[in-house]
C-alpha positions in Angstrom: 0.0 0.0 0.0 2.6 2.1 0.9 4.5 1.6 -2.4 1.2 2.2 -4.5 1.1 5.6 -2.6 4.5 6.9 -3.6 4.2 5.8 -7.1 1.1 7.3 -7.3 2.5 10.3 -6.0 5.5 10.3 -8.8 2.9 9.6 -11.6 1.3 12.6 -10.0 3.8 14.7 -10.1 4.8 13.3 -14.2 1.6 14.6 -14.9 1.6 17.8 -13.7 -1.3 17.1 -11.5 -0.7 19.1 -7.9 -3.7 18.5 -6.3 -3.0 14.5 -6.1 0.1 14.9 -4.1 -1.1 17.6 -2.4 -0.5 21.5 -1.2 1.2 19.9 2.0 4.0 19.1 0.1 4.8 22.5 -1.3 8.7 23.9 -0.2 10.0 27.2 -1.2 13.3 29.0 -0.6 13.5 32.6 0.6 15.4 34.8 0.0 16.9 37.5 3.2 18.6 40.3 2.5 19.8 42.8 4.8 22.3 45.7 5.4 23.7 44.5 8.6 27.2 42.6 9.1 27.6 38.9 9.4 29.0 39.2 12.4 26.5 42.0 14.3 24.5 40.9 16.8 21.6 41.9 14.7 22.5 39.2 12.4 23.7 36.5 14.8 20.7 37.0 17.2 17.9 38.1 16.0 17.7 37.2 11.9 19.6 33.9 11.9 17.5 32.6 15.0 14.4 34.0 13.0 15.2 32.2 10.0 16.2 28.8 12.0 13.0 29.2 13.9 10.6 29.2 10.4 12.7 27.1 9.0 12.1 24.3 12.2 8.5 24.9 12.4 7.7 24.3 8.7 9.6 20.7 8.8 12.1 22.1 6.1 9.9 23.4 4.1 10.4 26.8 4.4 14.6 27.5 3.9 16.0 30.5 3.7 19.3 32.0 1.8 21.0 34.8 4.0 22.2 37.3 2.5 23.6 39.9 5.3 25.8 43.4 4.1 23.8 43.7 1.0 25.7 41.0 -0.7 22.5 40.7 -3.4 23.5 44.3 -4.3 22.0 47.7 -4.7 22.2 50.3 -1.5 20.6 49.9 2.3 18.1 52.8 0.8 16.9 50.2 -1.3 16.1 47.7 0.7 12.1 47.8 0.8 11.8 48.6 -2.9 13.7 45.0 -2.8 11.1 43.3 -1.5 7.8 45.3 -3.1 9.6 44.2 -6.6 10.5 40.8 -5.6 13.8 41.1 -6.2 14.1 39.2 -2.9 11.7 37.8 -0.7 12.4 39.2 2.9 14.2 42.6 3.9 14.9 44.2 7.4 15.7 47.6 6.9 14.9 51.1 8.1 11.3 52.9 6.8 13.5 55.9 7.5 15.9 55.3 4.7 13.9 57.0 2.7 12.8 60.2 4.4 9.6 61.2 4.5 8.5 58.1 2.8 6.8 56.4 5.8 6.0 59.6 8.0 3.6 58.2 10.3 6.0 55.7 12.4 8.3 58.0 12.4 6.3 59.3 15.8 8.3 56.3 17.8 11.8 58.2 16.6 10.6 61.2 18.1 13.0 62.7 21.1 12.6 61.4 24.8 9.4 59.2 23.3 10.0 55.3 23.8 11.0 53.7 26.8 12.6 50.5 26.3 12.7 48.2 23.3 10.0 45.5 24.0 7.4 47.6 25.0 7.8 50.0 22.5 8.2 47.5 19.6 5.1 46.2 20.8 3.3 49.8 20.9 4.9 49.9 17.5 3.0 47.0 16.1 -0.2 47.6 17.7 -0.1 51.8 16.7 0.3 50.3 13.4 -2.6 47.8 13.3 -4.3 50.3 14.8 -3.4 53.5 13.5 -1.7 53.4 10.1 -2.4 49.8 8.8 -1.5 50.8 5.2 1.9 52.2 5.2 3.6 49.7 4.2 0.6 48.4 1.9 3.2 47.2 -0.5 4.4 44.6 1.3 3.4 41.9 3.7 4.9 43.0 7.1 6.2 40.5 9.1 7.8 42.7 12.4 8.1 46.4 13.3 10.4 47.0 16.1 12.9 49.7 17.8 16.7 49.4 19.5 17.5 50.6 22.8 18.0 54.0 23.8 20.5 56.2 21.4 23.5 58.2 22.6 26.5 59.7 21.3 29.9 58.1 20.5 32.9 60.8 20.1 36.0 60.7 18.4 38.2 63.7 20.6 35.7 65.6 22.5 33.9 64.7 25.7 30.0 65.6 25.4 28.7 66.7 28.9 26.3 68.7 27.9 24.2 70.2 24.5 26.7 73.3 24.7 29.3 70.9 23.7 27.4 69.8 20.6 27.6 73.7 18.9 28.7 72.6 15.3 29.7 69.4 15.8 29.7 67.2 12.9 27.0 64.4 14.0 26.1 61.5 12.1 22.3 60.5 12.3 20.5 58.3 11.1 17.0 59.3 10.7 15.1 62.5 9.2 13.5 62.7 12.9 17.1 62.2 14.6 18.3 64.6 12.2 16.0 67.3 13.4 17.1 66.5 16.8 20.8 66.9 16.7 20.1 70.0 15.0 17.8 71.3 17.7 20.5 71.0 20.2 23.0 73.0 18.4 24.7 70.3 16.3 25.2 69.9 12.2 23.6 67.1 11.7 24.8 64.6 8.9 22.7 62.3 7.8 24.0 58.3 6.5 23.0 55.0 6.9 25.1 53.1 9.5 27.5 50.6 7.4 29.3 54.4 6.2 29.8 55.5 10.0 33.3 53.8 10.0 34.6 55.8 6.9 32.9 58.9 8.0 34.4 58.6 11.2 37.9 57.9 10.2 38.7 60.5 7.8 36.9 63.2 9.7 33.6 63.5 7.8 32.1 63.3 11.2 33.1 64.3 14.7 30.4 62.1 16.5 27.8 59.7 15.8 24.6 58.7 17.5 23.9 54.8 17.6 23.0 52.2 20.8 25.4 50.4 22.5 24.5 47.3 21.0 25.6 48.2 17.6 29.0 49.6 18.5 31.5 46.6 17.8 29.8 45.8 14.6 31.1 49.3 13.3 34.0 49.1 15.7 33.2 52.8 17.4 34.5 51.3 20.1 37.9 51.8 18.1 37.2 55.0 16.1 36.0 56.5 19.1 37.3 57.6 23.1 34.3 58.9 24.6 30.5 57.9 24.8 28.0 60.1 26.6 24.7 58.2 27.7 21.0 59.1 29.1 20.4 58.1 32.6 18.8 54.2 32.8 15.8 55.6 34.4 14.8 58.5 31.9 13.4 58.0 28.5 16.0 57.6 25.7 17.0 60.1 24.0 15.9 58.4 20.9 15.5 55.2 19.0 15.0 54.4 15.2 11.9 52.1 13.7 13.0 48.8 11.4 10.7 46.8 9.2 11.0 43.3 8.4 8.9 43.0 5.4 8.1 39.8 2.9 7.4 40.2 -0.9 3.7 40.2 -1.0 3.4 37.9 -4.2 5.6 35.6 -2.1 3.6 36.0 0.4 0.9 34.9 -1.2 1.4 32.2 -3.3 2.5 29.7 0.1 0.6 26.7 0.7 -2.1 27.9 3.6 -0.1 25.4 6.4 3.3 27.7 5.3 1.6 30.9 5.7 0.6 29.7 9.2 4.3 29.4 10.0 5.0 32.7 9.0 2.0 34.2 10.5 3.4 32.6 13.4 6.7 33.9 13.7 5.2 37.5 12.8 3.0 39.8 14.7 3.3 41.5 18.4 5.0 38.7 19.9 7.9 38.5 17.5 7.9 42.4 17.3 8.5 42.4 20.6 11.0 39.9 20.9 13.2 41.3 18.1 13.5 44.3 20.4 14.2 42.8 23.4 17.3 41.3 21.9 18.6 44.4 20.1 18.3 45.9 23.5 19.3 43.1 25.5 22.8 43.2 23.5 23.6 46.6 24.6 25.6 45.8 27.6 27.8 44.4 25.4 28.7 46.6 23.4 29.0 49.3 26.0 31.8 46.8 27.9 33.4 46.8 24.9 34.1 50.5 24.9 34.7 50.4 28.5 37.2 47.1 28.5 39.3 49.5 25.6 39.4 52.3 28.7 37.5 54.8 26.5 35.7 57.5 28.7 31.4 56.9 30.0 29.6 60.2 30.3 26.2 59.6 32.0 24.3 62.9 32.2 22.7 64.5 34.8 19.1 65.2 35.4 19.6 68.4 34.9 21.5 67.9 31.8 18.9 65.7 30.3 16.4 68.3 31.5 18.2 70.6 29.1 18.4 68.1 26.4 14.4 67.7 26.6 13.6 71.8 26.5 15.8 72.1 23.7 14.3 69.2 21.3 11.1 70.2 22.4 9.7 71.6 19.1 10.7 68.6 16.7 7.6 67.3 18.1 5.9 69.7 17.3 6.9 70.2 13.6 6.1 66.5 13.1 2.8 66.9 14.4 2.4 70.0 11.7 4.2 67.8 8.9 1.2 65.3 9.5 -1.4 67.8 10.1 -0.2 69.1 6.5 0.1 65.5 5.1 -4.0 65.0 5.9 -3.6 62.9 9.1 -3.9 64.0 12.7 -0.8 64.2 13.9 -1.8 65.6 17.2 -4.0 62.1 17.9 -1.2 59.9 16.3 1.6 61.5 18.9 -1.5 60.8 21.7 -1.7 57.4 20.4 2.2 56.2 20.1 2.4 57.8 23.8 -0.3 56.1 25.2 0.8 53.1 23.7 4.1 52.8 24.9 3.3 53.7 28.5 0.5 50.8 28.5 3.1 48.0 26.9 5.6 49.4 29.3 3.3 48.4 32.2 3.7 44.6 31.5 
């Protein structure tokens, strides 16, 4: 009986005849692509164990190729165009990339906003269900989440304070972060992270703004002596959004049990685990400044105080930037807000 089964299934499959052996029997290979290094923590903790994690609950089905550093080509900016095309199948990136494009998440990049990582990457997802469920209509998103709080890495100058910025040459990496650095007196320059090395060596930059966790993957931990962070207990100075997005023909065209593993490993829960672990990694890379001897600024209340008054108006030219884009941007800052202080309760 047996036997008569699997030849049946091989004439089945001669004859082009896929509903005698059956949807359940459908594989497919993805394809991830990804700015990050092969060696980050981003990569080795959070997309591989992704990947594994779909690739054990479909049976094999579902494999992945990796591609990490952008080693399918093209430019970090790119990235989500990737996946809406189908050039590849799955991308993490930044929405911010591409200023302007995706304005409404950019509330959770907002100064002194978020929190921590897990509960604002599950404010993050729900804001979006709830709030702006078609910005990324394009694609078939799979997990929204944040880093830990931001703070500033220097190459030869100490920051204690928002007088120290005055034209300082700061790298950002957001529109929103942007903004930001220049409220409190710095020039801003914006790049995408994998050009903060460069930028940093030959002077392009004095300083950059990035969390702790993704220091030794752009070795500032080498470039730089001196990192000035936001007390533990005060909201960060700020964070930046990412997107894990699928190709939505992809998406698709799975067999409905492989759709269920993806729907699985998507969603609030896996939102909020991916920022967990971005977060969790910080301490980290914050010992490996502190093992090199570099110098650890916290700053005071009083500092931060200053930092908050100063960067107070980006807020508010976001909320007019919505206002003017049709959507209530007043209601959308109420609703991020609210948001992250009810995930931050659990």
């Amino acid at each position: 009986m047996k036997r008569r089964s699997l030849l049946q299934g091989a004439a089945a499959s001669a004859l082009g005849v896929p509903h005698l052996i059956g949807l359940a029997q459908q594989s497919v290979t993805l394809k991830f692509h990804t700015f990050m290094a092969p060696m980050s923590n981003v990569w080795l903790s959070m997309h591989k164990p992704w990947m594994e994690k779909v690739e054990k609950d479909s049976g094999g089905r579902i494999k992945f190729e990796a591609y990490p550093a952008m080693q399918l080509g093209g430019t970090p900016v790119q990235l989500y165009d990737q996946a809406r095309d189908g050039v590849v199948d799955v991308v993490w990136t930044l929405p911010a990339n591409t200023a302007g494009r995706f304005p409404r998440i950019e509330v959770f990049e907002l100064p002194f906003v978020m929190n921590n990582a897990e509960a604002t990457s599950k404010a993050y997802w729900e804001y979006f269900q709830t709030q702006c469920p078609d910005e990324f209509k394009e694609t078939q998103v799979l997990a929204l989440h944040v880093h830990g709080p931001g703070m500033f890495h220097s190459v030869n100058k100490q920051i204690k304070s928002a007088a120290d910025l005055k034209g300082m040459k700061v790298r950002g990496p957001t529109r929103q972060v942007t903004k930001l650095l220049s409220s409190i007196g710095a020039t801003p320059v914006g790049m995408p992270l994998p050009q903060i090395p460069d930028a940093l060596s030959k002077g392009t930059v004095e300083a950059c703004v990035i969390p702790w966790e993704v220091v030794p993957s752009v070795k500032v931990h080498e470039l730089t002596k001196f990192h000035s962070e936001f007390p533990a207990d005060s909201p960060a100075f700020y964070t930046t959004t990412f997107v894990m997005a699928m190709n939505r023909a992809k998406y698709d065209s799975l067999a409905p049990d492989l759709k269920k593993v993806i729907d699985a490993n998507s969603g609030l829960a896996t939102s909020a685990w991916l920022g967990k672990t971005q977060q969790g990694n910080d301490a980290n890379g914050r010992k490996s400044a502190s093992d090199r001897g570099n110098t650890i600024y916290t700053f005071s209340a009083a500092e931060t105080a200053e930092f908050v008054k100063l960067s107070s108006h980006v807020d508010d030219e976001w909320v007019a930037d919505m206002d003017k884009r049709g959507f209530k941007g007043a209601a959308l800052l109420a609703s991020a807000k609210a948001l992250i202080a009810k995930h931050g309760r659990g």
